[in-house]
N, CA, C and O of each residue as an XYZ file, in Angstrom:
696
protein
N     -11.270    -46.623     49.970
C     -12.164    -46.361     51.072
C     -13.545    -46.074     50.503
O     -13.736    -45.209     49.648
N     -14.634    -46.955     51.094
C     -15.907    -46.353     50.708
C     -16.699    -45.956     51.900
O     -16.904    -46.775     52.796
N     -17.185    -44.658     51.960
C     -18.001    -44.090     52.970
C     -18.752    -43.849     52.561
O     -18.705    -43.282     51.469
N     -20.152    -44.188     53.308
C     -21.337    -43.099     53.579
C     -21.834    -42.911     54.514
O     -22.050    -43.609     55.505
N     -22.105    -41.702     54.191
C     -22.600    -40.426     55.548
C     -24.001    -39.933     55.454
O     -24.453    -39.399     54.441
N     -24.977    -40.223     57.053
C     -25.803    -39.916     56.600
C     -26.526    -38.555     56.628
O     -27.467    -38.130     55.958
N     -25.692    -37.934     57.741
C     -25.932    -36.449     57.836
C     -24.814    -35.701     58.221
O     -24.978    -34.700     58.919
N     -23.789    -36.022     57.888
C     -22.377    -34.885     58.035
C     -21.986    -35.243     56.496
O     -22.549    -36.234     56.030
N     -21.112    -34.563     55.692
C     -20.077    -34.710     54.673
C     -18.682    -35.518     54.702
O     -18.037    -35.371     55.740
N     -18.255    -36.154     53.945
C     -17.212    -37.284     54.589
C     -15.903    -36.111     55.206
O     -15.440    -35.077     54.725
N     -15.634    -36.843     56.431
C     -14.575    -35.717     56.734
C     -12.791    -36.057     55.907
O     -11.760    -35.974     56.575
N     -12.793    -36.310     54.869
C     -11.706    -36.499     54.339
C     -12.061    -35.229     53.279
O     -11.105    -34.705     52.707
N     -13.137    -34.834     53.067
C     -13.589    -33.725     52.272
C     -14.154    -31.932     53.113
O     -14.432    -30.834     52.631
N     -14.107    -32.366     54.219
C     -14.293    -31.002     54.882
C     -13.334    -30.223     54.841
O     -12.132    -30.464     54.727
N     -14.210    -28.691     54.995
C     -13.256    -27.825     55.001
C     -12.850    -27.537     56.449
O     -13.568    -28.165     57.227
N     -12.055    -26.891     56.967
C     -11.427    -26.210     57.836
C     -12.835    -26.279     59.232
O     -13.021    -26.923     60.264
N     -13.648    -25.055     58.354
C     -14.444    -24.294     59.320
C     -15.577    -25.130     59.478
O     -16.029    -25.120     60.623
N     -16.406    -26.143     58.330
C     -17.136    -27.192     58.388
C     -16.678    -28.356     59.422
O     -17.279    -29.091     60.205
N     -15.455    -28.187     59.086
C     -14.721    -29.360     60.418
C     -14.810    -29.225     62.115
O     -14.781    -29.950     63.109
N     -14.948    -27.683     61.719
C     -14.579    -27.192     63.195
C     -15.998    -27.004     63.663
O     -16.222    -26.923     64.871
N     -16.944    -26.931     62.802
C     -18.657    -26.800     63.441
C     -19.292    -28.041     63.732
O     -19.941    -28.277     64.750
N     -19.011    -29.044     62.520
C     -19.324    -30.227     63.199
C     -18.877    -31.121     64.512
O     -19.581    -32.066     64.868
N     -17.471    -30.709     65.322
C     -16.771    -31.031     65.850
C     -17.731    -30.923     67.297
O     -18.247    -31.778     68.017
N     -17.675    -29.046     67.337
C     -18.360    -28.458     67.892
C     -19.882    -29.074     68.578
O     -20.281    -29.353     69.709
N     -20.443    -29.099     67.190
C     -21.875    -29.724     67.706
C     -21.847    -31.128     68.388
O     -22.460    -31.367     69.428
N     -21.187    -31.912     67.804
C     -21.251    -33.563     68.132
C     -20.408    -33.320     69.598
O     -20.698    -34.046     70.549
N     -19.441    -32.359     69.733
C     -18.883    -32.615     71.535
C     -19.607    -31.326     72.245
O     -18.695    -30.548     72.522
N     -20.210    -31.062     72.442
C     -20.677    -29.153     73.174
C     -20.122    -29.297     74.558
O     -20.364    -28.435     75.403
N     -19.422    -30.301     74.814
C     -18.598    -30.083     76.361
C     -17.332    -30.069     76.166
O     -16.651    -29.825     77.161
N     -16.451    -30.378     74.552
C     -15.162    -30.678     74.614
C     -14.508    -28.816     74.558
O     -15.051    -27.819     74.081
N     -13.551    -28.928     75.059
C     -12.586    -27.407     75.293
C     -12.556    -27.459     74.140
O     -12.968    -28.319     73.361
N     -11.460    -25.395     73.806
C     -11.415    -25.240     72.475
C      -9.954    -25.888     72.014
O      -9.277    -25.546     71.045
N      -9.720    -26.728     72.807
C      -7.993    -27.091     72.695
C      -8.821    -28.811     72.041
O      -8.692    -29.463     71.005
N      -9.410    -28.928     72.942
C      -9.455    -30.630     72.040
C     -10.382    -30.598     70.594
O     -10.275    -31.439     69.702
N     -11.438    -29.269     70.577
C     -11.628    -29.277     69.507
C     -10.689    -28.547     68.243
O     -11.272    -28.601     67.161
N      -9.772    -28.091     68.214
C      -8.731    -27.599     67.378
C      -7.888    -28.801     67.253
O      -7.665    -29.216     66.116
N      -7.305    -29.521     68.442
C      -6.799    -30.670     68.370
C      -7.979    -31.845     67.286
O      -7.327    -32.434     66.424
N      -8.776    -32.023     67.281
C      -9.750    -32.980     66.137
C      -9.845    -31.972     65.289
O     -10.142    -32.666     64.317
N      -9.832    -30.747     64.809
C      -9.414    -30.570     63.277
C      -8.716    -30.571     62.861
O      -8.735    -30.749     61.643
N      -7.109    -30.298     63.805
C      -6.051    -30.862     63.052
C      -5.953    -31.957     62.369
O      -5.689    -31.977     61.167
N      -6.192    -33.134     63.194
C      -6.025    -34.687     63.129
C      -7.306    -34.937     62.081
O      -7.364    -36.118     61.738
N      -8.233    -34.182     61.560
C      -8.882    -34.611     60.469
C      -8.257    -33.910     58.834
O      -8.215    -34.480     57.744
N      -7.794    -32.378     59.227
C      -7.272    -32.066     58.128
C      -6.057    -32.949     57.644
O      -5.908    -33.227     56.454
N      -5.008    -33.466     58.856
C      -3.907    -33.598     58.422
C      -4.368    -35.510     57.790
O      -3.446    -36.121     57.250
N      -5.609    -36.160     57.919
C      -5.809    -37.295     57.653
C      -6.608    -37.147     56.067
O      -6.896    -38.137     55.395
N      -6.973    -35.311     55.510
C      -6.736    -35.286     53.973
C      -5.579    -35.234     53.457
O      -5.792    -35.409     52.257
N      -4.415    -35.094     53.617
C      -3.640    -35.674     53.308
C      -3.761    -36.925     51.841
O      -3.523    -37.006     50.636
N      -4.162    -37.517     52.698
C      -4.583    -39.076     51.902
C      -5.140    -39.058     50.612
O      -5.226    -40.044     49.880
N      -5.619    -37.614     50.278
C      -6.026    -38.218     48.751
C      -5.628    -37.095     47.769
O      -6.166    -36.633     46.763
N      -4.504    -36.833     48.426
C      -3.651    -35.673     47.766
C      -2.077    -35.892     47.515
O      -1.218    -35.322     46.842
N      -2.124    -37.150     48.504
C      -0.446    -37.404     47.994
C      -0.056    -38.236     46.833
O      -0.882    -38.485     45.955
N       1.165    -38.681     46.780
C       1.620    -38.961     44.759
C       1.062    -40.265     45.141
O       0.078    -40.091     44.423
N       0.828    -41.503     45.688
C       0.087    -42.740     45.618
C      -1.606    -42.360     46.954
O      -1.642    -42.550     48.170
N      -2.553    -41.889     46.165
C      -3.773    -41.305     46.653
C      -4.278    -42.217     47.121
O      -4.160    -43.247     46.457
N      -4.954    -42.309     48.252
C      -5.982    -42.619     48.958
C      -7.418    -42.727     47.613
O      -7.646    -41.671     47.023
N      -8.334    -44.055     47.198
C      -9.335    -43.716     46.204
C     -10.530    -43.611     47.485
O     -10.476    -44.142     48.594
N     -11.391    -42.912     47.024
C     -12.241    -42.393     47.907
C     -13.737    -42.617     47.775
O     -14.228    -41.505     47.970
N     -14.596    -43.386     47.570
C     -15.923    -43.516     46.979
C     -16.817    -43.068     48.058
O     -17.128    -43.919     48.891
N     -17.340    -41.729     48.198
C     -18.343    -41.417     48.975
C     -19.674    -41.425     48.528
O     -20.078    -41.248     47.378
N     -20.379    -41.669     49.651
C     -21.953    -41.325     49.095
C     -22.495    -40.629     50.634
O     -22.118    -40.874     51.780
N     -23.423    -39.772     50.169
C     -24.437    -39.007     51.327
C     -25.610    -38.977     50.990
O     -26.102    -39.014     49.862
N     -26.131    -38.899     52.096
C     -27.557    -38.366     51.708
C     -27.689    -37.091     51.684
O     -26.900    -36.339     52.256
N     -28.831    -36.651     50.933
C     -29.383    -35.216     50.360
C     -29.258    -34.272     51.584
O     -29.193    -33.055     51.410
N     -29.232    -34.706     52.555
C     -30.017    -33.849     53.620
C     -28.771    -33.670     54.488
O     -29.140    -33.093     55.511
N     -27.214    -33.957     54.538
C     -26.015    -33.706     54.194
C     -25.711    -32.154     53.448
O     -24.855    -31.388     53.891
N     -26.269    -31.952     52.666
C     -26.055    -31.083     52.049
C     -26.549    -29.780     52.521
O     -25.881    -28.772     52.753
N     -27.860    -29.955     52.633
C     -28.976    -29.020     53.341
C     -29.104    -28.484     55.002
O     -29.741    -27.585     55.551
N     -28.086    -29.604     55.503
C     -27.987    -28.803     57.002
C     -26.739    -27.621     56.981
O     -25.602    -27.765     56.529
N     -27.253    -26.577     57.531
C     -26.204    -25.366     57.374
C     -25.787    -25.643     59.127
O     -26.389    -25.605     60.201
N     -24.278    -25.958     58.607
C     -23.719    -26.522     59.630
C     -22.901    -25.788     59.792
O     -21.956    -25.994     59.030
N     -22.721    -24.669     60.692
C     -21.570    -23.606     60.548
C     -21.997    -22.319     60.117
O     -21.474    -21.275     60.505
N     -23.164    -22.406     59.134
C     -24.239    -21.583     59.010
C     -23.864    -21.100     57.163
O     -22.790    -21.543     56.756
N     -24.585    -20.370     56.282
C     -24.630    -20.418     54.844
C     -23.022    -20.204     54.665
O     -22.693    -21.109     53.898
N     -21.962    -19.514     54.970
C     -20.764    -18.872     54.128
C     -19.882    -20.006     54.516
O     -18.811    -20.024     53.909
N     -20.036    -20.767     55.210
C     -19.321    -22.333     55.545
C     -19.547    -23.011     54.845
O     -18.634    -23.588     54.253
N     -20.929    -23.287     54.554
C     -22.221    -24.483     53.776
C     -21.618    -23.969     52.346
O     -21.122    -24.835     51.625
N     -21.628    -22.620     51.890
C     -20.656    -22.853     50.215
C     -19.649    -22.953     49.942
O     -19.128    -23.562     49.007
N     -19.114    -22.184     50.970
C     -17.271    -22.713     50.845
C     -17.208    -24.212     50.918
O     -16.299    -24.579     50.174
N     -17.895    -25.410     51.605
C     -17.673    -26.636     51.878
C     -18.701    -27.302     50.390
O     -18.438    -28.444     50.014
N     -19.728    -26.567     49.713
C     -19.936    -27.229     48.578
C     -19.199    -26.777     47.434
O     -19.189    -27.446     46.400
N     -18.639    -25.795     47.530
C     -17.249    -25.570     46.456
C     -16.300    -26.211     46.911
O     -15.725    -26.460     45.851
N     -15.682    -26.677     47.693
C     -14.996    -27.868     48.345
C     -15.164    -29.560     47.615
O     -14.495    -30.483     47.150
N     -16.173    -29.258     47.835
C     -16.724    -30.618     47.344
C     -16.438    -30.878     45.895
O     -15.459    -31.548     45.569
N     -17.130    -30.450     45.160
C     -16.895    -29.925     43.839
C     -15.911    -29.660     43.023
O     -15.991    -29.586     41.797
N     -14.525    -29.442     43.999
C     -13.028    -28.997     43.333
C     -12.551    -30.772     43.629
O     -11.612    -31.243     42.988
N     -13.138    -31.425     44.414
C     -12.757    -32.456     45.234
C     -12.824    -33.457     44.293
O     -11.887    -34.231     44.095
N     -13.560    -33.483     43.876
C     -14.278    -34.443     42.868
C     -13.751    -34.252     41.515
O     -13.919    -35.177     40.720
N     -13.061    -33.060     41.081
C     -11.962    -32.889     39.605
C     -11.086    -34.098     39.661
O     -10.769    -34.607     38.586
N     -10.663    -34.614     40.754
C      -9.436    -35.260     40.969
C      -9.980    -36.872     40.784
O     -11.073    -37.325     41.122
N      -8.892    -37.546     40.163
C      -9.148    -38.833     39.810
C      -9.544    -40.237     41.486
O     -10.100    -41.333     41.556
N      -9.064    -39.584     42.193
C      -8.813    -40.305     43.661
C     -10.335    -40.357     44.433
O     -10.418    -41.279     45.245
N     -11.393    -39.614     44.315
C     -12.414    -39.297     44.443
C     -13.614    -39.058     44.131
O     -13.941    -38.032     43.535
N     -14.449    -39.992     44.498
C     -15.670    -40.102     43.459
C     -16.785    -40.080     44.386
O     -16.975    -40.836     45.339
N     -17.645    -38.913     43.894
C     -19.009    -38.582     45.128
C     -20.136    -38.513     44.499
O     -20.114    -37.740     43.541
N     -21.538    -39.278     44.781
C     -22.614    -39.892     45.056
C     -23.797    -38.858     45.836
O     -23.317    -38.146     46.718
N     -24.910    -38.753     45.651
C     -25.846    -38.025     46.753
C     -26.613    -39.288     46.162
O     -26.575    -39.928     45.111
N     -27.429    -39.339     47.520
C     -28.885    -40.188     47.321
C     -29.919    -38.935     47.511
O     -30.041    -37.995     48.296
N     -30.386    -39.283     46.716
C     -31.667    -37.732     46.342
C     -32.761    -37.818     47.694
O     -32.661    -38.677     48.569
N     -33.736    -36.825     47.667
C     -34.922    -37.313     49.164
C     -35.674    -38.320     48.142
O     -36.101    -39.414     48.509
N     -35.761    -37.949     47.139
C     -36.729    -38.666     46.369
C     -36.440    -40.155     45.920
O     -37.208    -40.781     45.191
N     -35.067    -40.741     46.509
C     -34.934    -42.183     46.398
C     -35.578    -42.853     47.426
O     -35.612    -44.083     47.383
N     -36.330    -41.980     48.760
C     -37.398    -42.483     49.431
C     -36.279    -43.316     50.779
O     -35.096    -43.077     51.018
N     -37.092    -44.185     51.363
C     -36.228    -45.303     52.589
C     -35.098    -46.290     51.481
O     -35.583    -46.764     50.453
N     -34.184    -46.432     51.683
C     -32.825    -47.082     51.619
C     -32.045    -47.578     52.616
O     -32.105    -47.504     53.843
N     -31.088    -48.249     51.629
C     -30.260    -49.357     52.620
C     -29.425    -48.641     54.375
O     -29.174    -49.104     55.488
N     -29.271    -47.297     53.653
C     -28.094    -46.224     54.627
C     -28.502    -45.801     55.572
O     -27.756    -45.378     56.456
N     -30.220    -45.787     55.690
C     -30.905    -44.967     56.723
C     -30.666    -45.386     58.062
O     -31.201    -44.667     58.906
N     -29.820    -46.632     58.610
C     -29.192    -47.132     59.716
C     -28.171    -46.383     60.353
O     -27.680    -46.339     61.481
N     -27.969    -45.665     58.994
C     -26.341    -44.563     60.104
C     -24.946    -44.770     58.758
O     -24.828    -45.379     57.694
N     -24.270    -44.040     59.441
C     -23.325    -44.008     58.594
C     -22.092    -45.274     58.983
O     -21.979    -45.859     60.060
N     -21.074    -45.496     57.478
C     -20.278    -46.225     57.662
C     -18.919    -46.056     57.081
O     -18.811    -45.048     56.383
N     -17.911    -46.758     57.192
C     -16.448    -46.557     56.265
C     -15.739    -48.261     56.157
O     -15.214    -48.957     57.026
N     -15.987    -48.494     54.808
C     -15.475    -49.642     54.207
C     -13.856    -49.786     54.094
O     -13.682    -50.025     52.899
N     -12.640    -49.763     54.704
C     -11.754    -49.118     54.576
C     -10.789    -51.023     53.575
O     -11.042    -52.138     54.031
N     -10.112    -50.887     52.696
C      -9.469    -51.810     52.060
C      -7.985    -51.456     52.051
O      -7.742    -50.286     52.350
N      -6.934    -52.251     51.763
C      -5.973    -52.044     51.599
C      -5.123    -53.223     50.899
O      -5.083    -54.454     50.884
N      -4.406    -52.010     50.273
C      -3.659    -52.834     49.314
C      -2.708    -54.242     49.190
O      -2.371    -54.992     48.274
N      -2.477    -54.149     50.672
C      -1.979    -55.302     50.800
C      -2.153    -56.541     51.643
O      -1.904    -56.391     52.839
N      -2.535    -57.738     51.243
C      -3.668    -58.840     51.679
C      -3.349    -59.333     52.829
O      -4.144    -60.232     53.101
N      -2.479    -59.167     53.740
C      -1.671    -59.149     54.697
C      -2.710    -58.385     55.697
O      -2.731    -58.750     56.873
N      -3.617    -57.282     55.242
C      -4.105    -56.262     56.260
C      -5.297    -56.731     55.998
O      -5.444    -57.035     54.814
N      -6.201    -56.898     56.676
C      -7.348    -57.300     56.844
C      -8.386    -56.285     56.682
O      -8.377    -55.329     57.458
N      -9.726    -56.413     55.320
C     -10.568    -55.457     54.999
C     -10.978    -54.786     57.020
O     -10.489    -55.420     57.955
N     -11.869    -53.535     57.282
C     -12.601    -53.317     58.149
C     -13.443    -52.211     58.187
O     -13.168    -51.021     58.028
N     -14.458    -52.731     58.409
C     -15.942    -51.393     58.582
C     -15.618    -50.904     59.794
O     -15.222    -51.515     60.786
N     -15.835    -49.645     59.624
C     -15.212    -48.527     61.342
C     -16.700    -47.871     61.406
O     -17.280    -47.699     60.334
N     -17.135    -47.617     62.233
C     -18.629    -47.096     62.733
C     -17.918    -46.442     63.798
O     -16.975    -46.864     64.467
N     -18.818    -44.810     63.867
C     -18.529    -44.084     65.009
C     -19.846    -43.979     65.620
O     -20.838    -44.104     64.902
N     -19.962    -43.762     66.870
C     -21.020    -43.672     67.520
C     -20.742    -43.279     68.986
O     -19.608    -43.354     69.460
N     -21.872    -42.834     69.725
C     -21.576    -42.150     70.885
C     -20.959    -43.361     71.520
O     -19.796    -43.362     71.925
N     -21.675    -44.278     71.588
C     -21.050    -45.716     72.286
C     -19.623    -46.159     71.823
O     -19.112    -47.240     72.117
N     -19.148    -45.354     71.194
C     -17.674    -45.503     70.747
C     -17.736    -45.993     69.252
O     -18.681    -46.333     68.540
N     -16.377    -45.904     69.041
C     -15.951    -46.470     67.887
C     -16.132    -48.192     67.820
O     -15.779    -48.971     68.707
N     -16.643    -48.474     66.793
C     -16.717    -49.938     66.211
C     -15.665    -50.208     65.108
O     -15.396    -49.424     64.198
N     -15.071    -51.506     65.327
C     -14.562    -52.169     64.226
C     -14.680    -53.658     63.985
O     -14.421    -54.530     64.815
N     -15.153    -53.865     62.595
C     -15.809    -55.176     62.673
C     -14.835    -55.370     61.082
O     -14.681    -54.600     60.134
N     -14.253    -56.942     61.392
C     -13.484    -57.257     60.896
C     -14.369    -59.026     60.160
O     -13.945    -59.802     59.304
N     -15.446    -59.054     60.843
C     -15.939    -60.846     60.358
C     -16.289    -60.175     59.073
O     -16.622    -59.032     58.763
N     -16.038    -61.625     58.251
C     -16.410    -61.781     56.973
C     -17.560    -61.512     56.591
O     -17.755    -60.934     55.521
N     -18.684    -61.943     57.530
C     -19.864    -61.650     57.262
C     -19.950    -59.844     57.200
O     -20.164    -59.286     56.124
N     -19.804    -59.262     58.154
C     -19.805    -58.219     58.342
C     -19.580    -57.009     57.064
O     -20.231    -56.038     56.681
N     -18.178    -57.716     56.626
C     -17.481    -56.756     55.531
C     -18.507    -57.560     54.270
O     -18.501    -56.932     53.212
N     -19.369    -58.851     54.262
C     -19.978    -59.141     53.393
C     -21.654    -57.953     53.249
O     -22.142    -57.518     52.206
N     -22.158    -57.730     54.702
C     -23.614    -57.353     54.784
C     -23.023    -55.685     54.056
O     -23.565    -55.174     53.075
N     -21.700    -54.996     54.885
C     -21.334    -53.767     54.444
C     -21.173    -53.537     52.914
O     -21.879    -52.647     52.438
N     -20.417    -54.155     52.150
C     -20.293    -54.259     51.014
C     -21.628    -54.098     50.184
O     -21.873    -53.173     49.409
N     -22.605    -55.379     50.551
C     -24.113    -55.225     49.764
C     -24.584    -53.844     50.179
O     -24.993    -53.169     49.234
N     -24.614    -53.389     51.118
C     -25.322    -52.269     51.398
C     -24.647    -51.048     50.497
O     -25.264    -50.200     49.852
N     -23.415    -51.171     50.612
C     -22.341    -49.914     49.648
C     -23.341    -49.993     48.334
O     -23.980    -48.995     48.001
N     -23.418    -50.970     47.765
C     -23.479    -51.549     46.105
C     -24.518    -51.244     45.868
O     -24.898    -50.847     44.766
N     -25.370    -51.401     47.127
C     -27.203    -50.901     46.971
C     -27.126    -49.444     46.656
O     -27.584    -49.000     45.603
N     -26.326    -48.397     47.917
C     -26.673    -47.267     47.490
C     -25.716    -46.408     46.766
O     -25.739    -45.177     46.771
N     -24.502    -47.494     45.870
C     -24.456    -46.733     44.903
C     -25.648    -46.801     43.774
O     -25.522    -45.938     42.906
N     -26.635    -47.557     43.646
C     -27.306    -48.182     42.668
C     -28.354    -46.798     42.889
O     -28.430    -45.852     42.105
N     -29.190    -46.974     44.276
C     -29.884    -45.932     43.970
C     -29.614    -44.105     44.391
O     -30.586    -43.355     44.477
N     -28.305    -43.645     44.596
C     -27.415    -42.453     44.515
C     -27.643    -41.861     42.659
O     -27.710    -42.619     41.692
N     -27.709    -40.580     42.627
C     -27.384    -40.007     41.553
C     -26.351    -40.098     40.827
O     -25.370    -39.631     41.405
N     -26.134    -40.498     39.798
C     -24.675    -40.546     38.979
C     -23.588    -39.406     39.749
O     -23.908    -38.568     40.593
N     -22.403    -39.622     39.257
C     -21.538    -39.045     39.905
C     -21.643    -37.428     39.519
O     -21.419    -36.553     40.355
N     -21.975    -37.179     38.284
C     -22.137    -36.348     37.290
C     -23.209    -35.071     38.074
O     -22.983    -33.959     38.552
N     -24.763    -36.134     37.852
C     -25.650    -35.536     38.631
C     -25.552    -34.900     40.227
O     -26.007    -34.020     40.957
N     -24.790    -35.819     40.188
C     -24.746    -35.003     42.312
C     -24.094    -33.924     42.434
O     -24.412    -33.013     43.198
N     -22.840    -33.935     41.476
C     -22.206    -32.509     41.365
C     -23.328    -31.336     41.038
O     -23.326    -30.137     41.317
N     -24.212    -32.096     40.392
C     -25.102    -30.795     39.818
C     -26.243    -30.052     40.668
O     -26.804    -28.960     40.584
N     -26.334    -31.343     41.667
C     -27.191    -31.188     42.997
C     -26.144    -30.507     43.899
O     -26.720    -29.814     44.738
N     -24.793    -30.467     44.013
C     -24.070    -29.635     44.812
C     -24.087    -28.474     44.985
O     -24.348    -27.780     45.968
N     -23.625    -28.143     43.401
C     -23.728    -27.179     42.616
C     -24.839    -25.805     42.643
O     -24.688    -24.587     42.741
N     -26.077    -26.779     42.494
C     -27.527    -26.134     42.821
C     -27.692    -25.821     44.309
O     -28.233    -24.769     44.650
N     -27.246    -26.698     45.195
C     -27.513    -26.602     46.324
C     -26.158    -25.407     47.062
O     -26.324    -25.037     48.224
N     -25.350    -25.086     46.552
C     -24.233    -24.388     46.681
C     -24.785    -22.709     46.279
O     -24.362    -21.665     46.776
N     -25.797    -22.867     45.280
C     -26.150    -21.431     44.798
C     -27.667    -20.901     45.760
O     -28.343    -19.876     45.831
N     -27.679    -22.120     46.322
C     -29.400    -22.091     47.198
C     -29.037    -21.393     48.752
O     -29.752    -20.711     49.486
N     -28.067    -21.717     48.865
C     -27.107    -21.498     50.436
C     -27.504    -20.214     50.546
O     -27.160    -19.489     49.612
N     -28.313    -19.578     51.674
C     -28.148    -17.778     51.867
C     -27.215    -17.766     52.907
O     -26.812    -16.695     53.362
């Protein structure tokens, strides 16, 4: 799976309470039953990169992902120490695009490249949006998605570095 996000954290990596604020904000009319109901169904969909044949995970975000206190600071470090333990693991590999990589390919919105192992299942880009969920299955499609992935892994911080921007940004959190 390759995602990027351009202002939430991938939710295969949220925590609990990050899950439950973003939920929050994006529905402010849904009850507290359907929003507990969508953090279940996101926690129980980490799963995936924790079981004995893992889910591989290539995320990228932008900087400013990091910097919205979403839930407010004691969420925002628990979810960048999250991040950070996330990324020890071989199944998972995370990316920031800095502010200073300027306009890029991602600034359209976020996406999820999803592949599977067996050729039988057909690649598909999933887009969420108020207008609903998208799934686009043309060739072209999974061709324009792909270039765009490849672009901003190119200009994203090494995998190395972003931890270190986490990291920093994890100790910046009041």
């Amino acid at each position: 799976m390759r995602n990027y996000e351009s202002l939430f954290l991938p939710g295969l990596l949220q925590t609990e309470d990050y899950a439950r604020a973003v939920i929050k904000g994006n529905l402010p009319m849904a009850s507290s039953d359907e929003v507990e109901q969508r953090v279940q169904a996101r926690l129980e969909r980490q799963a995936a990169i924790t079981k004995d044949d893992p889910l591989h995970l290539w995320a990228i975000m932008d900087e400013a992902a990091l910097h919205r206190l979403v839930g407010g600071a004691k969420v925002m470090r628990e979810q960048m120490n999250r991040l950070v333990s996330a990324t020890t693991e071989p199944p998972v590999t995370l990316q920031i695009i800095p502010y200073a990589a300027g306009a890029h390919a991602g600034m359209a919105g976020s996406f999820v490249l999803m592949d599977f192992p067996d050729a039988a299942d057909p690649a598909v880009v999933y887009i969420e949006s108020l207008a609903g969920d998208l799934f686009l299955e043309a060739e072209t499609d999974l061709r324009r998605y792909g270039l765009v992935f490849d672009n901003l892994r190119a200009v994203a911080l090494s995998p190395d570095d972003s931890m270190n921007l986490i990291a920093t940004s994890a100790e910046d959190t009041h």
